[in-house]
C-alpha positions in Angstrom: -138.5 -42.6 -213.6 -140.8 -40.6 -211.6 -141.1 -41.6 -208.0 -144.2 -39.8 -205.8 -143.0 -40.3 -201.9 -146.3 -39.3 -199.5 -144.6 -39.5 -196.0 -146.7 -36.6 -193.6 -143.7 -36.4 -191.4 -141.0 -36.0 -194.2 -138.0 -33.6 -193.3 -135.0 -32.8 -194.7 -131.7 -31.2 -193.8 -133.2 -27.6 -193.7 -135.9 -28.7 -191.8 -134.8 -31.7 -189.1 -136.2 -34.8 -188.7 -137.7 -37.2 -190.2 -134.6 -37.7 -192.6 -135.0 -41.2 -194.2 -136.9 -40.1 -197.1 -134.9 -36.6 -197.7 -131.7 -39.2 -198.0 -133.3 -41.7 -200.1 -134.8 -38.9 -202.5 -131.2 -37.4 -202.4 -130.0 -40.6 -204.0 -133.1 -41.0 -206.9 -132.6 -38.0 -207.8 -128.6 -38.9 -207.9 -129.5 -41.5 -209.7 -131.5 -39.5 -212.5 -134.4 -40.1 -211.0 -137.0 -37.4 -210.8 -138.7 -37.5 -207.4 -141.4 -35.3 -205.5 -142.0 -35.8 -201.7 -145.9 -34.9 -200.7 -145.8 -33.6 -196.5 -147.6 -32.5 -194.0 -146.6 -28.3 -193.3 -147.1 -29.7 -189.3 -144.8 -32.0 -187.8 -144.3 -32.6 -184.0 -140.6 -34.0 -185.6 -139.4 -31.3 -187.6 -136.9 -28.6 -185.5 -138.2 -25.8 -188.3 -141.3 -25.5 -190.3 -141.9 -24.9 -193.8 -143.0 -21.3 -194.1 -146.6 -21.6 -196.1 -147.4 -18.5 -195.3 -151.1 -18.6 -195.0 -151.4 -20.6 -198.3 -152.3 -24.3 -198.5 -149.8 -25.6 -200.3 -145.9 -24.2 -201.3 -143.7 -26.1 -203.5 -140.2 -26.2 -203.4 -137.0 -27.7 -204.5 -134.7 -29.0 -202.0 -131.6 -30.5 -203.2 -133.2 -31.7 -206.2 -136.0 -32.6 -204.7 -139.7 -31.1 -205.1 -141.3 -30.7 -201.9 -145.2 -30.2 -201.9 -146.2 -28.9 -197.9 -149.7 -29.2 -197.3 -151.5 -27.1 -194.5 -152.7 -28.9 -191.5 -154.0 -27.7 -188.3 -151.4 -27.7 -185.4 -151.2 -30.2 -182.5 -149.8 -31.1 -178.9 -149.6 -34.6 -178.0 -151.5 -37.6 -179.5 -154.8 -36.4 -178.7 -157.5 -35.3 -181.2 -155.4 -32.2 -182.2 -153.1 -35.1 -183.8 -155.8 -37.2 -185.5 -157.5 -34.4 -187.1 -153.7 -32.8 -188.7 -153.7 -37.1 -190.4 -157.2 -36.5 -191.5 -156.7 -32.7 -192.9 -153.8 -34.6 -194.6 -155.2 -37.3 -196.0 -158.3 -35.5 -197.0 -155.7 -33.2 -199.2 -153.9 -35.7 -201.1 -157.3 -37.3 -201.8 -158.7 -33.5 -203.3 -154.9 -33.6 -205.0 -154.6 -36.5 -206.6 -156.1 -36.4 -210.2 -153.7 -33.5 -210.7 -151.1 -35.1 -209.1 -151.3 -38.0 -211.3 -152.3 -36.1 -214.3 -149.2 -33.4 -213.8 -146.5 -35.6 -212.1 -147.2 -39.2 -214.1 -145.5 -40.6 -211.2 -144.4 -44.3 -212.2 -143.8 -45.7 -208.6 -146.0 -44.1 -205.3 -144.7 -45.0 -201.8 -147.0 -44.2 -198.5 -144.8 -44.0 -196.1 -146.6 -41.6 -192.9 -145.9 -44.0 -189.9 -149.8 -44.3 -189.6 -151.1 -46.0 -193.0 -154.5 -44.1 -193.9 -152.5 -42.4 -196.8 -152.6 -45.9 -198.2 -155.9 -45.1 -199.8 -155.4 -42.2 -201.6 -151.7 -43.2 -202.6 -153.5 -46.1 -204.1 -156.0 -43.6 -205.9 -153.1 -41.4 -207.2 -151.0 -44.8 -208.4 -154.4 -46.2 -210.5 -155.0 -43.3 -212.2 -151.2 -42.8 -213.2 -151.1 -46.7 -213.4 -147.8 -46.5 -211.4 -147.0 -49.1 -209.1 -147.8 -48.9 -205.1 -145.3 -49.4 -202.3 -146.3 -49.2 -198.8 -143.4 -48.7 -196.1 -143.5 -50.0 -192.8 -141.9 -47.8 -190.2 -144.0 -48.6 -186.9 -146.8 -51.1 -187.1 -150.1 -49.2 -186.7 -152.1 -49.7 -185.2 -150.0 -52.4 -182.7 -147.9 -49.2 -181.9 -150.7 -46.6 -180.5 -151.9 -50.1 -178.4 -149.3 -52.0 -177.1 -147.3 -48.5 -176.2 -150.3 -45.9 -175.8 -152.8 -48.4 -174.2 -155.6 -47.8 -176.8 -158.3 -50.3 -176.9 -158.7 -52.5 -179.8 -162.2 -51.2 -180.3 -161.2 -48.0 -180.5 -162.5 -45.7 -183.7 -159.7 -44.7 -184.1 -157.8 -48.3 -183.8 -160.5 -49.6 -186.5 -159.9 -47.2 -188.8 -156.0 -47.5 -188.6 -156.8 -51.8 -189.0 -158.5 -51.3 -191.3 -155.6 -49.3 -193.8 -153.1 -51.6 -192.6 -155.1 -54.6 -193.8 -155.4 -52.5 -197.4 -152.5 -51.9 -197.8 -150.6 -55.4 -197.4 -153.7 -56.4 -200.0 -153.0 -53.8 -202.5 -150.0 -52.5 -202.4 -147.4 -54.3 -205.1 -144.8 -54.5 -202.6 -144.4 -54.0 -198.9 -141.1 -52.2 -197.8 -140.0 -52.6 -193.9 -137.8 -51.0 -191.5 -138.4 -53.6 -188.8 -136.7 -57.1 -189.6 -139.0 -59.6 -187.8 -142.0 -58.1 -189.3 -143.3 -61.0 -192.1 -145.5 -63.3 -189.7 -147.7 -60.5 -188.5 -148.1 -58.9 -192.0 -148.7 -62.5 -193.6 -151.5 -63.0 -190.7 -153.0 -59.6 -191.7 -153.6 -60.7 -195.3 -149.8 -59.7 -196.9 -148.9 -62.3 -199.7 -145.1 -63.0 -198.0 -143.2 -62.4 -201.1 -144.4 -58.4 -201.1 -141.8 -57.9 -198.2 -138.5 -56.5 -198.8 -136.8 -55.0 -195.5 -134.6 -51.7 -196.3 -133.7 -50.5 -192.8 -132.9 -46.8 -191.7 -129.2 -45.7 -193.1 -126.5 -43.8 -193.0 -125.3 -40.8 -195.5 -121.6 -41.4 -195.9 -120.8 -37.8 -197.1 -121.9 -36.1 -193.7 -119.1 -38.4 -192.0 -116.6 -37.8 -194.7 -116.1 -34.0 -195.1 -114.8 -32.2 -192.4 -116.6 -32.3 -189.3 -118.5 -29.1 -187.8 -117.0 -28.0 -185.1 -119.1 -28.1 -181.5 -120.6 -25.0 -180.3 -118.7 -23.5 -177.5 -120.3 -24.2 -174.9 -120.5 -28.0 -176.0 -117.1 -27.9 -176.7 -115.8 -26.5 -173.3 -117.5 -28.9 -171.1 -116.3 -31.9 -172.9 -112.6 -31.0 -173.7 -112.8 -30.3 -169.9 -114.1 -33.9 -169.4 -111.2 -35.0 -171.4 -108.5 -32.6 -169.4 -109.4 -34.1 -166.2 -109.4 -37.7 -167.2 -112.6 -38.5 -167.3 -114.2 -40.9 -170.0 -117.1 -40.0 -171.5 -120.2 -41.8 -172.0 -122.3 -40.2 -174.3 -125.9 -40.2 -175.5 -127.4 -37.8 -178.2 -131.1 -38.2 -179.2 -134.5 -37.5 -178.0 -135.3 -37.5 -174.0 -138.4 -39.5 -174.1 -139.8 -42.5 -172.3 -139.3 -44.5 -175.3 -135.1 -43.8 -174.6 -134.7 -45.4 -171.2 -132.2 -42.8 -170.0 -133.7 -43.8 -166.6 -131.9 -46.6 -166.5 -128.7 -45.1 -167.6 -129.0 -42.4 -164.5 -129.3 -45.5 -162.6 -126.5 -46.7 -163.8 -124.7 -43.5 -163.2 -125.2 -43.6 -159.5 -124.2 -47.6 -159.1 -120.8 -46.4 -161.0 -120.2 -43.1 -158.5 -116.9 -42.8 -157.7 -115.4 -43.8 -160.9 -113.6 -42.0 -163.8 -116.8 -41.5 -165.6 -118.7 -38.7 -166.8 -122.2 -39.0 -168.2 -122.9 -36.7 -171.2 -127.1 -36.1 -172.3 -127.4 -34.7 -175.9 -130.7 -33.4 -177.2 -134.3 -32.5 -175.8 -137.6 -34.4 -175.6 -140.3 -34.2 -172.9 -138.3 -35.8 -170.2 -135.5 -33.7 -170.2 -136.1 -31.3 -167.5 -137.5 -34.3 -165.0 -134.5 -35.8 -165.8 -132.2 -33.0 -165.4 -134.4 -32.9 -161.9 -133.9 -36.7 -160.7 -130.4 -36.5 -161.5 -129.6 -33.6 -159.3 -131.8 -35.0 -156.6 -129.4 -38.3 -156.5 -126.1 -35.9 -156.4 -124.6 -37.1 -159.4 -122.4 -34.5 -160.4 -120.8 -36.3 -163.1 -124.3 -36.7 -165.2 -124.5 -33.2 -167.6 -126.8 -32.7 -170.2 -126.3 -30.3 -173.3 -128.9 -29.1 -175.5 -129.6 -30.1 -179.0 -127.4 -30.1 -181.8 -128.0 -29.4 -185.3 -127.2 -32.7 -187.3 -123.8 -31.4 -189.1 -122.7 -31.1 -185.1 -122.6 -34.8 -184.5 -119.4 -36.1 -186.0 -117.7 -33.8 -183.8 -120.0 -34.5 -180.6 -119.3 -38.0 -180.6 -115.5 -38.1 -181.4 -115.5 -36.8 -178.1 -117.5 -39.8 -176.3 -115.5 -42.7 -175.2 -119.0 -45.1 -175.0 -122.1 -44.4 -176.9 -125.7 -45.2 -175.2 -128.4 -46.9 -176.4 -131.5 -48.0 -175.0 -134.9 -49.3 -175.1 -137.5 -49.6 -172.7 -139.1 -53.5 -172.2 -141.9 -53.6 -174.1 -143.3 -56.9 -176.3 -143.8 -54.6 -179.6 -140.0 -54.9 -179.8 -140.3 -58.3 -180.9 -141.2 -57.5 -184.8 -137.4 -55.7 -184.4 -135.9 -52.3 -183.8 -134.2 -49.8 -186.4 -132.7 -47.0 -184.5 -131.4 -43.6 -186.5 -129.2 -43.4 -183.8 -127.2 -46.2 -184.2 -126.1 -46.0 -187.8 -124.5 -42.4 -186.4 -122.8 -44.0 -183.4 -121.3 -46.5 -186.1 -119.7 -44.1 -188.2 -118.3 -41.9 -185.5 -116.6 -45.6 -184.7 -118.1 -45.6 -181.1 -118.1 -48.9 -178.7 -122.0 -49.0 -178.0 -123.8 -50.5 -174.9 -126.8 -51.4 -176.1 -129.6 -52.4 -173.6 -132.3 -53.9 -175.5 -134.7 -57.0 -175.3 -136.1 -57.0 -179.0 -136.7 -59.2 -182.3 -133.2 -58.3 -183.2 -129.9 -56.6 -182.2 -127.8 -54.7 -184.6 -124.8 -54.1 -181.5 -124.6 -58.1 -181.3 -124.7 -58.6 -185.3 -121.8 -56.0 -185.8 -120.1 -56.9 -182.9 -119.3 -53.1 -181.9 -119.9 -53.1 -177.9 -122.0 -55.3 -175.3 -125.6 -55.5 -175.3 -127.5 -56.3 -172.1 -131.5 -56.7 -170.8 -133.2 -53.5 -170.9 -134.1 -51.4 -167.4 -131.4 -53.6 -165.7 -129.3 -50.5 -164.2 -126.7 -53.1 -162.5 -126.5 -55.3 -165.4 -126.0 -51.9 -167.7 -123.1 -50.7 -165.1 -121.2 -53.9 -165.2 -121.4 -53.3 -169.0 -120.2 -49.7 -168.8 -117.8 -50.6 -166.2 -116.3 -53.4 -168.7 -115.8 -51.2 -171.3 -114.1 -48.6 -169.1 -111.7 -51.3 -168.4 -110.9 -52.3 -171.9 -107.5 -50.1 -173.4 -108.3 -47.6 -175.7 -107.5 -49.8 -178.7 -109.6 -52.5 -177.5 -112.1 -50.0 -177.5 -111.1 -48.3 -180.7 -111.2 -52.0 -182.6 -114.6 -52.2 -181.8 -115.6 -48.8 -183.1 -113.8 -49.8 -186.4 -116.6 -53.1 -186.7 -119.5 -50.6 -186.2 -117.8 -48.2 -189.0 -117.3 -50.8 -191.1 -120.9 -52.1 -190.9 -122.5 -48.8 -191.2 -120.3 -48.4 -194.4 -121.2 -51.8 -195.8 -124.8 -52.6 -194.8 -126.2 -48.9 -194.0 -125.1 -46.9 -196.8 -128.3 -45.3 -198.3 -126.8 -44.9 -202.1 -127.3 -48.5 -201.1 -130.2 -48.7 -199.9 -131.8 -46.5 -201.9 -131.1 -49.2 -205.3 -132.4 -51.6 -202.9 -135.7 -49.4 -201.9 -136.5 -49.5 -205.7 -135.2 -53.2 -206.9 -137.6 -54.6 -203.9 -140.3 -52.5 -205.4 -139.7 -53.8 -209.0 -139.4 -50.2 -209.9 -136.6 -49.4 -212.7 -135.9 -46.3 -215.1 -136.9 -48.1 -217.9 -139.8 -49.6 -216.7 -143.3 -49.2 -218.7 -145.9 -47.7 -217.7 -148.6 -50.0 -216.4 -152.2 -49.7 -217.6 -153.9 -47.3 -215.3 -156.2 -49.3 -212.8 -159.8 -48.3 -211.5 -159.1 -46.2 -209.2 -160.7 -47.2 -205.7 
């Protein structure tokens, strides 16, 4: 079968982030599967960027895969630099898609760019291939740039972002979710319920079973130093953003002064340094923050935390569920997580691997910390083994990836449908 996946933000393991549709692809094209993944060249995600050089499109094969990088202007922010790199986007699948369709044949298209305007020409490529649509939910736009970003509902840029979301739940053949607790807001924007499948974010069992990578020096040094001098580590590795809530666990940090505990900040993000800054204003000595590391790092990185981190800001959007990349990693590293969160779901409490408790509550996250401090190591260790476990059993993407395709009715041996009009 050939599967045509349009996500602007797609990444892979050469590039960085986003990975959900490089490890699903990995998996089709496992599976026998021919697949092709249609980007954006710009990314405010991506840790390196394709190399186009001054050409507006390069193909090339990753791991089986065929990438096709569009050129788009560059951006800063979510200003108008951003919204014109989504319409330079969309505007060059829409001048691609009769060859795409004509060339590729794809038999199943999935939009999948965060925002939805690719819907419409995803929906143009699929009718003239007569392949079947799937549209996949990772944020709900436009709820996402309004109830976090404060944008008016009368906004241009809001109607126009309604107005794909409302397509697509009418014409797509089957609507695939990351959030869990999405259906009764889709069903009131026109979805017929039975479209919705939910395939949450995953985990890539091979990257946890080979032998880990070891840490970079510097990494390594400060934490087996942590180690020699007794301290237990409570770790966090991820973006430093508002989003993250690591606020709360400096907070949390300075209620617990004075205790065996060493706080350990992995990654970068736009908060970083202002954090780095707070954290030296309130003394805490114990609170040190390494910079990012490359993906094949973090096996190693969080064998060497004692807690993981996790948490969210309080915000109502929360309420259609959360699916964090972060998590499914913590799992297989077989980390105790303390989870502050206040959301549609909680994937801690449903695995039972460590204590959840209300978001931007530094005492309540403290006691938390403090009781898992207190627990022996193999108390500890049992709940790391329930994440594992989970991850292994619910988050495997070979998986999920059967289950991407069975939800979309998609099969190798389907037939091709009649092409429709295209719109």
């Amino acid at each position: 079968m050939n599967i045509l996946l349009i996500n602007h933000y797609a990444g892979s393991v050469r590039h960085g982030m986003e990975y959900r549709p490089y490890y699903l692809a990995r998996e089709w094209v496992r599976a026998g599967h021919s697949v092709r993944i249609v980007a954006s060249a710009t990314s405010h995600l991506r840790a390196r960027a394709p190399v186009l050089g001054g050409r507006p499109v390069l193909d090339e094969i990753i791991d089986g895969i065929h990438y096709r990088w569009h050129a788009t202007p560059g951006y800063h922010g979510n200003g108008l630099g951003r919204a014109a790199n989504m319409a330079a986007f969309v505007a060059a699948l829409y001048r691609g898609a009769r060859p795409l369709a004509r060339d590729f044949r794809p038999d199943l298209v999935i939009a999948s760019s965060t925002y939805p305007a690719d819907i419409w020409p995803a929906h143009r490529i699929a009718a003239l291939a007569g392949a079947r649509l799937a549209f996949e939910v990772h944020d709900l736009w436009p709820l996402s740039p309004m109830e976090l970003g404060g944008m008016p509902r009368w906004h241009p840029f809001i109607l126009l972002m309604q107005a794909a979301e409302d397509y697509a739940y009418r014409h797509a053949d089957a609507v695939i979710s990351i959030l869990p607790k999405v259906a009764s807001h889709m069903a009131a924007r026109g979805m017929a319920p039975h479209k919705l499948h939910v395939v949450p974010n995953g985990v890539a069992l091979a990257e946890w079973e080979a032998n880990a990578a070891p840490l970079p020096a510097p990494a390594a040094a400060l934490l087996d130093g942590l180690r020699a001098r007794g301290r237990l580590v409570v770790g966090y590795a991820g973006s430093h953003g508002l989003a993250n809530a690591l606020g709360t666990l400096l907070d949390a940090a300075a209620l617990l002064r004075g205790r065996p505990l060493s706080f350990v900040l992995a990654g970068a993000g736009p908060d970083k340094e202002a954090l780095r800054r707070r954290a030296a204003a309130a003394g805490l000595r114990e609170v040190h923050f390494l910079a990012p590391l490359a993906k094949q790092h973090m096996p190693a990185l969080l064998a060497r935390f004692d807690i993981a981190y996790l948490g969210w800001r309080r915000q109502p959007l929360y309420r259609y569920g959360i699916a964090p990349n972060k998590l499914g990693d913590y799992m297989m590293a077989a980390r105790p997580v303390v989870h502050a969160v206040e959301a549609g779901n909680d994937p801690v409490a449903e695995a039972g691997c460590g204590l959840s408790v209300p978001p931007e509550d530094p005492a309540a996250l403290a006691a938390a910390i403090a009781r898992l401090a207190a627990m022996t190591g193999s108390e500890r260790a049992l709940l790391g083994r329930r994440g594992a476990e989970h991850a292994r059993t619910h988050l495997n993407y070979a998986l999920l990836a059967d289950r991407f395709l069975s939800a979309c009715g998609a099969h190798s041996d389907q037939t091709r449908q009649p092409s429709r009009r295209p719109p």
